[in-house]
BAROGU-268028 format. One line per field, with one value per residue: residue number from 0; residue in three letters; z, x, y of N, C-alpha, C in turn. Coordinates in Angstrom, 3 decimals, padded with zeros to 6 digits, always signed. Atoms other than C-alpha are relative to their C-alpha. Last residue first. Example, Ala and Ser with C-alpha at 12.3 -4.5 7.8 and 13.67 -1.06 7.14 Angstrom:
residues 2
bator = (1;0)
vexgu = (SER;ALA)
n.Z = (-000.060;+000.000)
n.X = (-000.820;+000.890)
n.Y = (-001.190;-001.190)
ca.Z = (+007.140;+007.800)
ca.X = (+013.670;+012.300)
ca.Y = (-001.060;-004.500)
c.Z = (+000.730;+000.000)
c.X = (-000.770;+000.900)
c.Y = (+001.090;+001.200)
***
This chain:
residues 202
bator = (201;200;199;198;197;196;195;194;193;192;191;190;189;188;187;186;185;184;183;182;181;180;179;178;177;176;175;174;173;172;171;170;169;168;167;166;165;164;163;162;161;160;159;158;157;156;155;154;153;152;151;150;149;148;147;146;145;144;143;142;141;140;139;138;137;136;135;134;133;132;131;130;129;128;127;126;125;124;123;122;121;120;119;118;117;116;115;114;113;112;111;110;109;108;107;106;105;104;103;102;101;100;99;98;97;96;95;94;93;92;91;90;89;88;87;86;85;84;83;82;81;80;79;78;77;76;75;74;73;72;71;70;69;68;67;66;65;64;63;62;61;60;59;58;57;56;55;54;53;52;51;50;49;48;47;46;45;44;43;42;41;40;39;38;37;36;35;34;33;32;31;30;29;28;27;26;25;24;23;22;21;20;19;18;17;16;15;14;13;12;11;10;9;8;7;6;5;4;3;2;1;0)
vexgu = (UNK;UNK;UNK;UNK;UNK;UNK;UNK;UNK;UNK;UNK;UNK;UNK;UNK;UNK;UNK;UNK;UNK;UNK;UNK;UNK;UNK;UNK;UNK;UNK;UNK;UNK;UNK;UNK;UNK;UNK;UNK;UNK;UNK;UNK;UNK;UNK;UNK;UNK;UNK;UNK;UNK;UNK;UNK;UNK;UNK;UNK;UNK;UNK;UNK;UNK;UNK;UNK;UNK;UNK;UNK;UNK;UNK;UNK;UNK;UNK;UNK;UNK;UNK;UNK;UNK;UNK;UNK;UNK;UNK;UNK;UNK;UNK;UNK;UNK;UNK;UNK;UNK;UNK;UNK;UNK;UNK;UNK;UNK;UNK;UNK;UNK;UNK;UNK;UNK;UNK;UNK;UNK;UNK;UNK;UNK;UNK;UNK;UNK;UNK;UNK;UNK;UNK;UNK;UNK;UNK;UNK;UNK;UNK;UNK;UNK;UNK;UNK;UNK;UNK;UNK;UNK;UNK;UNK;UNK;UNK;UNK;UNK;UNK;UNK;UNK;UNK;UNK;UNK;UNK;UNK;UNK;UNK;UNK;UNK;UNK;UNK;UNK;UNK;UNK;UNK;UNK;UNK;UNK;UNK;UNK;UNK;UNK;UNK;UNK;UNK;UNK;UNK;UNK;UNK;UNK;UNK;UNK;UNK;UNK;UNK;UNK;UNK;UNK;UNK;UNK;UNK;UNK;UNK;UNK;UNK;UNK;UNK;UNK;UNK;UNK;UNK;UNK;UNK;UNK;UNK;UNK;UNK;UNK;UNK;UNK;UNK;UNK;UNK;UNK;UNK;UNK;UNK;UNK;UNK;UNK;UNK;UNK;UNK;UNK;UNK;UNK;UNK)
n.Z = (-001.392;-000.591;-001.040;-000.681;-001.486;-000.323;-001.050;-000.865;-000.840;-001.115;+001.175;-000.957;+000.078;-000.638;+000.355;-000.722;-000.435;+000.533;-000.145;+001.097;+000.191;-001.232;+000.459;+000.101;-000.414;+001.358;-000.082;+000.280;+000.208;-000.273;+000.674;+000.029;+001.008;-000.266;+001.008;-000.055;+001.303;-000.605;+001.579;+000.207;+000.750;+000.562;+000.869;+000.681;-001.407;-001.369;-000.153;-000.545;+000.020;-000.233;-000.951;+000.078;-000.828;+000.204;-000.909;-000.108;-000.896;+000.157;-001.334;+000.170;-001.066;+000.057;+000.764;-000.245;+000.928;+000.969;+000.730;-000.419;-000.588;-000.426;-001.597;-000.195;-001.552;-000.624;+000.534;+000.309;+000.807;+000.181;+001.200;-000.414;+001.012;+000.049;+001.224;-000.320;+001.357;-000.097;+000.904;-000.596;+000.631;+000.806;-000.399;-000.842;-000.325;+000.171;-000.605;+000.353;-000.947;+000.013;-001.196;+000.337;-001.037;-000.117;-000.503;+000.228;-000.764;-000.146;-001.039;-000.030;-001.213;-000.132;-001.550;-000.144;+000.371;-000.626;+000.768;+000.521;+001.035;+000.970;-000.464;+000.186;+000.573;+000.177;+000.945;+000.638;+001.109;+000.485;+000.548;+000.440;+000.330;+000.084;+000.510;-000.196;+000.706;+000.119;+001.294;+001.304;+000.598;-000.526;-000.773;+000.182;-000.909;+000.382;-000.810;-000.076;-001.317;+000.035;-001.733;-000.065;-001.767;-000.023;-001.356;+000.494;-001.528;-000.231;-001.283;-000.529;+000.269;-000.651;-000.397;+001.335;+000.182;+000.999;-000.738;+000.740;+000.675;+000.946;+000.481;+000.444;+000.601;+001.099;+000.786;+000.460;+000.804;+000.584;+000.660;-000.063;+001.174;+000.078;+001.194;+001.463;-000.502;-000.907;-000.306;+000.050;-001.294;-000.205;-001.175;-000.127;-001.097;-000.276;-001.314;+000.257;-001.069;+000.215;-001.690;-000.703;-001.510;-000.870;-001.297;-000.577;-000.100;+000.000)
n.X = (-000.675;+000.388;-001.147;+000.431;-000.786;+000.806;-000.895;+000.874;-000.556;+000.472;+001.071;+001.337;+000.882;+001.057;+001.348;+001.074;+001.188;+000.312;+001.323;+000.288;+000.413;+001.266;+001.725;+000.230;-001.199;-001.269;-000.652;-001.121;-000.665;-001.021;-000.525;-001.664;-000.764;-001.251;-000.751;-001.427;-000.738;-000.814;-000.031;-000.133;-000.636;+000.236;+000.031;-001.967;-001.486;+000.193;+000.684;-000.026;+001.521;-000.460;+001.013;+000.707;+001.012;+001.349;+001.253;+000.740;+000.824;+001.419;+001.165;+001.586;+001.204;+001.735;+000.379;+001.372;+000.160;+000.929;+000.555;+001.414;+000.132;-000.961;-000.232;-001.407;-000.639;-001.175;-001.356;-001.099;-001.188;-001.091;-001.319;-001.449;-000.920;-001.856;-000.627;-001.182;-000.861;-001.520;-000.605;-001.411;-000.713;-000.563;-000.946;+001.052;+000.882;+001.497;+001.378;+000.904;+001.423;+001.504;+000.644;+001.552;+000.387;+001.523;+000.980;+001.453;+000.237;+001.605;+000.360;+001.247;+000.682;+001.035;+000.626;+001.320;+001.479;+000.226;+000.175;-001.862;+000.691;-000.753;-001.354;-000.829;-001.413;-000.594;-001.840;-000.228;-001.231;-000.891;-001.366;-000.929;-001.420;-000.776;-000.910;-001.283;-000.887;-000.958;-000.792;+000.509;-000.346;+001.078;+000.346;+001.287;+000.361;+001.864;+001.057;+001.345;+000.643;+001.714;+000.234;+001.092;-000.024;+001.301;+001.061;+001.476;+000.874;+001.128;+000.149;+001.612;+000.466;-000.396;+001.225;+000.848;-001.028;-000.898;-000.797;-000.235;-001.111;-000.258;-001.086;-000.445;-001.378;-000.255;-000.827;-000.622;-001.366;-000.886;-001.384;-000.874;-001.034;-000.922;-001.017;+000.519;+001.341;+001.343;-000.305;+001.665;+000.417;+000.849;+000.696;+001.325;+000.904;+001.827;+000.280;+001.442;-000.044;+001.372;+000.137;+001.235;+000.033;-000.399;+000.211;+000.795;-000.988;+000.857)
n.Y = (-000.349;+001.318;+000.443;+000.934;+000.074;+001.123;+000.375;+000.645;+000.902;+000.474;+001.258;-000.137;+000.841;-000.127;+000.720;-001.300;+000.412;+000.965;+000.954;+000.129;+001.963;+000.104;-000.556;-000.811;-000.097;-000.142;-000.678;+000.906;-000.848;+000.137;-000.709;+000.538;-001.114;-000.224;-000.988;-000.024;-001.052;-001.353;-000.380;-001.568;-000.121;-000.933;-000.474;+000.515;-000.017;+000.589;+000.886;+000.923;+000.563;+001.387;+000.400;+001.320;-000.042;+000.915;-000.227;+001.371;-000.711;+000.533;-000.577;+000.159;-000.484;-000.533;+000.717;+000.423;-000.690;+000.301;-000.954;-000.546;-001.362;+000.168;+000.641;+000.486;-000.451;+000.548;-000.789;+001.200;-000.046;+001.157;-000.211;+000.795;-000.427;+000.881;-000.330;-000.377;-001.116;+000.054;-001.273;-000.504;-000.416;+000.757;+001.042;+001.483;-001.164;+001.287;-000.593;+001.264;-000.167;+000.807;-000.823;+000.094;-000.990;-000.239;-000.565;+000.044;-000.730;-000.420;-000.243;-000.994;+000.111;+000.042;+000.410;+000.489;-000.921;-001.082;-001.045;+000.233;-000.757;-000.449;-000.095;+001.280;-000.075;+001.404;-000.250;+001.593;-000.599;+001.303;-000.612;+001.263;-000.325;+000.718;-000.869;+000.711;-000.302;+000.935;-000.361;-000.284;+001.291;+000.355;-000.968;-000.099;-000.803;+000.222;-000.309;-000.366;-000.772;-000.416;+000.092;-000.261;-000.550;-000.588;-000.478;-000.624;+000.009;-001.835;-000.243;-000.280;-001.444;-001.089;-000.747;-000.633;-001.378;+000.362;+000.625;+001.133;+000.181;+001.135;-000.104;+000.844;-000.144;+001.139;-000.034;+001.413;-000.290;+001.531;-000.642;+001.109;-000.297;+001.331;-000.059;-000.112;+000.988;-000.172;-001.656;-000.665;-000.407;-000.716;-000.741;-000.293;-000.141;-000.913;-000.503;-001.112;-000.267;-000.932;-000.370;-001.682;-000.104;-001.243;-000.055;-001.179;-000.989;-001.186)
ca.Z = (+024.420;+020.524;+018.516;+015.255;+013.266;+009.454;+007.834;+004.721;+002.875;-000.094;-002.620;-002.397;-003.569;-004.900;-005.876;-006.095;-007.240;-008.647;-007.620;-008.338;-005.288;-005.293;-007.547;-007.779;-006.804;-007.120;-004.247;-005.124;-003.674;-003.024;-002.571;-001.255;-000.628;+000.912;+001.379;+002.776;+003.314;+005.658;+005.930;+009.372;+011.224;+014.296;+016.427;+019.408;+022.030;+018.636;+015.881;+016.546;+013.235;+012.543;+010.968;+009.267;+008.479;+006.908;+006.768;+005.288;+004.334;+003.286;+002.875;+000.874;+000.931;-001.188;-001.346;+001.524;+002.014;+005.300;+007.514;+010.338;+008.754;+008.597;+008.365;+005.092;+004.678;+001.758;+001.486;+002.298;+004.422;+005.256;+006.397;+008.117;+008.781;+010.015;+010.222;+012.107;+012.342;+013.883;+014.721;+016.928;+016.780;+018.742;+021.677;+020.495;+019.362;+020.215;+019.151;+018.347;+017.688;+016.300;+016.004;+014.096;+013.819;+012.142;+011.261;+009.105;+008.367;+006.508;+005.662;+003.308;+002.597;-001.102;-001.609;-005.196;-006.286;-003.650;-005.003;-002.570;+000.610;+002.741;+006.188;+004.655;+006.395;+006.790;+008.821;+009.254;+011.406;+012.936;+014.626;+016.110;+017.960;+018.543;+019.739;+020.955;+021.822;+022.876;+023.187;+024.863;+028.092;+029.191;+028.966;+027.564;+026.358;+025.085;+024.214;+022.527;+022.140;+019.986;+019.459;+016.553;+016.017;+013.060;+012.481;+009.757;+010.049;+006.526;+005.127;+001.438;+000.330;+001.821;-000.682;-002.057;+001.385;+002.200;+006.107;+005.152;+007.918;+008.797;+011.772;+013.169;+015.419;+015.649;+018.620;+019.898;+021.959;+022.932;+025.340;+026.553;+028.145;+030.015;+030.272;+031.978;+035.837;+035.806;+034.119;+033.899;+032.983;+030.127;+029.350;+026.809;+025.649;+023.254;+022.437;+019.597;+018.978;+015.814;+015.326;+011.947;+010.274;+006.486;+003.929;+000.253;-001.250;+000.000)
ca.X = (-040.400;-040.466;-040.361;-041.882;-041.577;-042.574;-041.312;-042.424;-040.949;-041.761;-040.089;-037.108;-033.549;-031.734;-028.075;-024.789;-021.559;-018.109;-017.802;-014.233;-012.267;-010.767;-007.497;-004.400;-003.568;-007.282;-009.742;-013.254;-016.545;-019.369;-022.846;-025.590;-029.256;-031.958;-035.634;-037.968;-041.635;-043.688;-045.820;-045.599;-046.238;-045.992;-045.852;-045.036;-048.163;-050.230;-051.061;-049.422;-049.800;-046.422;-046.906;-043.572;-041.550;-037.965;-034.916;-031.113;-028.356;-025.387;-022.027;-019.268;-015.661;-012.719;-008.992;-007.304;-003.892;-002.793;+000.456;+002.027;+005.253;+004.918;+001.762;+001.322;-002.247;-004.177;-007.899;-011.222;-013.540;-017.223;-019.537;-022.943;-026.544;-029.075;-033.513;-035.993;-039.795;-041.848;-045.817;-047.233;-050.465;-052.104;-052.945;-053.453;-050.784;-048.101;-045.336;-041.635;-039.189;-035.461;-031.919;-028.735;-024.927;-022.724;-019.143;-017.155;-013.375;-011.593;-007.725;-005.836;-002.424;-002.025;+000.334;+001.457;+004.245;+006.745;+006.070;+007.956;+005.152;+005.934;+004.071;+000.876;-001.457;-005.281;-006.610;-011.081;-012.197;-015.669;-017.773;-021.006;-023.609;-027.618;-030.439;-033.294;-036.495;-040.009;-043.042;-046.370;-045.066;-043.746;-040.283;-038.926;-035.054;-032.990;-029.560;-026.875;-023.299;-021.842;-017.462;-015.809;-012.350;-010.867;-007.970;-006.247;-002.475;-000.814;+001.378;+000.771;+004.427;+005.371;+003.942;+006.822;+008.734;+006.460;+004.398;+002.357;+001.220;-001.883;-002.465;-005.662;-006.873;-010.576;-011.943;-015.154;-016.667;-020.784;-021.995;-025.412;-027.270;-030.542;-033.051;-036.798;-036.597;-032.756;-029.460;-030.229;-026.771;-025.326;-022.233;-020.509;-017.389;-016.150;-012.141;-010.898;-007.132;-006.220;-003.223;-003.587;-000.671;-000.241;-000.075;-000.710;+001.833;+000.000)
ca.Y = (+011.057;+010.742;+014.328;+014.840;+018.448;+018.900;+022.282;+023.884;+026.641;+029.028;+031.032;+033.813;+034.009;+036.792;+036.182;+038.473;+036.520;+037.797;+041.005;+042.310;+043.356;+047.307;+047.090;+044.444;+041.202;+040.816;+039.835;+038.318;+039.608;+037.676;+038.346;+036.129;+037.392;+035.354;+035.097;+032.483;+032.355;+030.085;+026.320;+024.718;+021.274;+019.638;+016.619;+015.549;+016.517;+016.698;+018.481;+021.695;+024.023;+026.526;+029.680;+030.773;+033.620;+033.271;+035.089;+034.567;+037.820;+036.329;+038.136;+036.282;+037.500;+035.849;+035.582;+037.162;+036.502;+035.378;+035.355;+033.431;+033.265;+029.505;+029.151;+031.124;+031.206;+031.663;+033.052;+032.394;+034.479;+034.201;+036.832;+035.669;+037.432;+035.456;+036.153;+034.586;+035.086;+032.204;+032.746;+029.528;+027.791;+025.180;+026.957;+029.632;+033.175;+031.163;+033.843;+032.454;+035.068;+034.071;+036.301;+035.091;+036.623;+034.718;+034.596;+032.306;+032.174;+029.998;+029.589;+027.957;+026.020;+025.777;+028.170;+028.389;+030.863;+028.892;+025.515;+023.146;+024.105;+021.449;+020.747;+021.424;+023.841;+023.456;+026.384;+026.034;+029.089;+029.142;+032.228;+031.732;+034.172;+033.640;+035.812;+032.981;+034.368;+032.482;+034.355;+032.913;+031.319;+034.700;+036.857;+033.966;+034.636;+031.945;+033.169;+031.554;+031.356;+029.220;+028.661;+026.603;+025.646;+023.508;+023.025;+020.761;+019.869;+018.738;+015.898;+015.912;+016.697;+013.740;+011.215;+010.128;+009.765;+006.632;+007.080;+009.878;+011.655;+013.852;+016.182;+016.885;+019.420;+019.656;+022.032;+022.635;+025.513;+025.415;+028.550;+028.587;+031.602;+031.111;+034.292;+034.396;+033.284;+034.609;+034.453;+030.205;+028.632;+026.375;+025.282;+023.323;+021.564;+019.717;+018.577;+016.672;+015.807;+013.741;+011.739;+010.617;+008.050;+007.122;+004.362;+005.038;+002.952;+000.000)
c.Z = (+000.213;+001.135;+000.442;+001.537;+001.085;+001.459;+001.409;+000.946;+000.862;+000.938;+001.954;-000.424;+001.129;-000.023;+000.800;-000.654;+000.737;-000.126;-000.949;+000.865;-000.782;-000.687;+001.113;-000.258;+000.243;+000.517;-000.773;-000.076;-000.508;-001.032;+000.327;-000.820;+000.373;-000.900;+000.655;-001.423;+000.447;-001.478;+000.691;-001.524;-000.812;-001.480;-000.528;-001.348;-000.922;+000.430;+000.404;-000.399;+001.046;+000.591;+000.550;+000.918;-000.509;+001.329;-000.592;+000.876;+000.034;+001.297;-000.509;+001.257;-000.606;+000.803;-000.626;-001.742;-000.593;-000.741;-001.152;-000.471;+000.362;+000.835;+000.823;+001.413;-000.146;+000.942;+000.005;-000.444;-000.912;-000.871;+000.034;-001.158;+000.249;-001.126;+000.340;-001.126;+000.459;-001.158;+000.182;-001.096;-000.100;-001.376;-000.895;+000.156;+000.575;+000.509;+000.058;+000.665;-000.290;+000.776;-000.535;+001.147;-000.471;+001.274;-000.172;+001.173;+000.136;+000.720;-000.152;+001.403;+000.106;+001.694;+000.014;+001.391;+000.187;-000.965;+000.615;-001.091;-001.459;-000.657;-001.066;+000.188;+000.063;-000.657;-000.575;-000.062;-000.229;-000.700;+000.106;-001.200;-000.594;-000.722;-000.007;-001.369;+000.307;-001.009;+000.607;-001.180;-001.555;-000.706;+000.621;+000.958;+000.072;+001.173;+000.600;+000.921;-000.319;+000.876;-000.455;+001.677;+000.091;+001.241;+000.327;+001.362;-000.901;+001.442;+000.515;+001.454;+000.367;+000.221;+001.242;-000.030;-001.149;-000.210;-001.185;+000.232;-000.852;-000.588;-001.178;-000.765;-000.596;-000.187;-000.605;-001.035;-000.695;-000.697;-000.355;-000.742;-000.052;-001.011;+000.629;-001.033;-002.069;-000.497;+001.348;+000.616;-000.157;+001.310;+000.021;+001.330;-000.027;+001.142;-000.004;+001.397;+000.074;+001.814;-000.215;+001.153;-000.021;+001.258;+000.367;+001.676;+000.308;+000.000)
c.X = (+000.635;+000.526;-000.661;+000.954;-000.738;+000.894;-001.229;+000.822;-000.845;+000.476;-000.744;-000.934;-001.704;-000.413;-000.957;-001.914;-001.080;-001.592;-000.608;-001.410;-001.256;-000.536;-001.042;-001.250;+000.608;+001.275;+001.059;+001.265;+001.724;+000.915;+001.531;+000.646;+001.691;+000.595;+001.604;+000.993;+001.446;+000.090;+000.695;+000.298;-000.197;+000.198;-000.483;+000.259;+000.878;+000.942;-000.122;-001.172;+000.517;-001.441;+000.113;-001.476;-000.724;-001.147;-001.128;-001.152;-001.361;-000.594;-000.873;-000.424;-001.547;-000.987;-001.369;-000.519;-001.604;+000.110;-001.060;-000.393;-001.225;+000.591;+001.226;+000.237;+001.418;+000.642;+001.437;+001.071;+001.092;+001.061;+000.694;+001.179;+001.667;+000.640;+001.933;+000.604;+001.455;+000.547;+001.733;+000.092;+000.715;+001.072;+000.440;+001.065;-001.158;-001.043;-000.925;-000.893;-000.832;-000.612;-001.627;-000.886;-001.764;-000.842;-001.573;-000.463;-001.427;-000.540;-001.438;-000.375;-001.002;-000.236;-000.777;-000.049;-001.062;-000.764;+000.361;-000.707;+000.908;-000.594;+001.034;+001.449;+000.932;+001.758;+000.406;+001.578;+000.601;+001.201;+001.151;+000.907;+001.032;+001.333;+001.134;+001.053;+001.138;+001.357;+001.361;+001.556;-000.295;+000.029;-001.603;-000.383;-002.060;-000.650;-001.259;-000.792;-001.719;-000.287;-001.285;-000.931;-001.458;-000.834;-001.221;-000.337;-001.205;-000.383;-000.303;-000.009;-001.279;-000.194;-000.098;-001.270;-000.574;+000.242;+001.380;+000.455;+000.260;+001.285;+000.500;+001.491;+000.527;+001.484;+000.827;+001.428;+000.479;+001.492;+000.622;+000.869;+000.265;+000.977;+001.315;+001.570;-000.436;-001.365;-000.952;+000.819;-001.008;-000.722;-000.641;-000.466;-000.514;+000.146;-001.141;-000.788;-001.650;-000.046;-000.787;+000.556;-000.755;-000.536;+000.300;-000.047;-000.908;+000.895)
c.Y = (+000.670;+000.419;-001.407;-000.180;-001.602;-000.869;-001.430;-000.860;-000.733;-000.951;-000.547;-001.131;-000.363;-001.363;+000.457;-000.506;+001.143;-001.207;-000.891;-001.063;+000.395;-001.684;-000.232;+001.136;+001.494;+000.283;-000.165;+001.039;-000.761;+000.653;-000.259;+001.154;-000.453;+000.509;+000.087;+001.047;-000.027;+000.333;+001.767;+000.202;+001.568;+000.502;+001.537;+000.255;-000.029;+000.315;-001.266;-001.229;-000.696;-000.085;-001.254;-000.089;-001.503;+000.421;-000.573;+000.753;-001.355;+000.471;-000.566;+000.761;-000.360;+000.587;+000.432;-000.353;-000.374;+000.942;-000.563;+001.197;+000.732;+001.615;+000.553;-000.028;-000.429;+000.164;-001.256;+000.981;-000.940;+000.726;-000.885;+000.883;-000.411;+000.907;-000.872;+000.215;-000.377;+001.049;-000.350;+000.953;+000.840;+000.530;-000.889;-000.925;-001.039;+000.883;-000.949;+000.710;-000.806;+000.290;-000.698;+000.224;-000.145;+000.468;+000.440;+000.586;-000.056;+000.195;+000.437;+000.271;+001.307;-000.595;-000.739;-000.463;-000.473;+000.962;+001.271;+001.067;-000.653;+000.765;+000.519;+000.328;-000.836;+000.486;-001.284;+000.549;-001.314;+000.813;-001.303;+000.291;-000.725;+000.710;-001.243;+001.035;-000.239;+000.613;-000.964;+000.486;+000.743;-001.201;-000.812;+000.808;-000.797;+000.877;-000.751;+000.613;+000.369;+000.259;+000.599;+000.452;+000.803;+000.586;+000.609;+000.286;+000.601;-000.521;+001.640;+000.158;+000.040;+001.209;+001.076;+000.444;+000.384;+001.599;+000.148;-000.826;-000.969;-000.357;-001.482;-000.059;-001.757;+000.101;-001.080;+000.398;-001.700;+000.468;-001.848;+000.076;-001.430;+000.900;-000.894;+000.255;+000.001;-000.545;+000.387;+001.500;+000.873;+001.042;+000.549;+000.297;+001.273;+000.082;+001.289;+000.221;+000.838;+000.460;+001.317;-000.249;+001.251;+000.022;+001.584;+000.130;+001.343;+001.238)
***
């Protein structure tokens, strides 16, 4: 097998929640992915890479009463994969990715069987190259997405539920030249309908 190779991987969750007071909980999820990949045969060398991945969520949940139900949310990832050899020096291909978001949900049960949900989400993502070595990036691309949906949701029973809505989003991405203000490469509308079909067990 001239493809052998060795992982040593390192992955570490954790999570905490706590009540503020009688109507607002915070919870806070972090995780982190470090992997490191080795070839074992010298002709495949140049692929040995670390990958990291690191992810932290912070949420809200506010209920001021039983009737509304709001959850402000926070989360911010970053993917690095950098290979132990570079041997090109005009082609990097160790990267780097970035992702922030910033989302915010209201739930209204206007009866007892039916609920009002508005949430929206706005995220920027980065890609680019990374030079590990002299701990330095080069930025690449930028997306902004803008995401929101309304919905009615139907209870029809203790464990089930189900909901018809609207959904609209807006992508736009930006692409960075060697030279010059960045060149917009993407810039979509999308809107239409959504349905959503909820079972829990115990």
């Amino acid at each position: 097998n001239f493809d052998d190779r060795d992982e040593l991987s390192w992955r570490l969750e954790v999570g905490a929640s706590r009540k503020l007071n009688g109507a607002l909980a915070i919870d806070v999820q972090a995780r982190a992915d470090l992997n490191h990949l080795v070839y074992i045969y010298g002709r495949n060398s140049a692929n040995n890479r670390w990958t990291r991945l690191l992810l932290l969520t912070t949420r809200f949940v506010h209920r001021p009463n039983q009737n509304v139900m709001h959850i402000p949310e926070f989360r911010i990832s970053a993917n690095y994969q950098a290979y132990d050899f570079e041997l090109n020096p005009r082609q990097v291909r160790s990267t780097v990715f970035r992702r922030v978001a910033i989302g915010d949900s209201i739930a209204f049960q206007v009866q007892d069987r039916w609920t009002f949900v508005l949430r929206g989400e706005v995220s920027r993502e980065e890609l680019g190259r990374l030079f590990w070595e002299q701990f330095e990036e080069e930025r690449s691309d930028q997306t902004d997405v803008f995401s929101s949906s309304c919905m009615i949701m139907c209870a029809l029973s203790e464990n089930s539920d189900i909901g018809i809505g609207a959904a609209y989003g807006h992508r736009k991405s930006d692409r960075f030249e060697a030279e010059g203000d960045p060149r917009r490469v993407l810039d979509i509308e999308s809107w239409g309908p959504i349905t959503r079909f909820s079972w829990l067990s115990q």
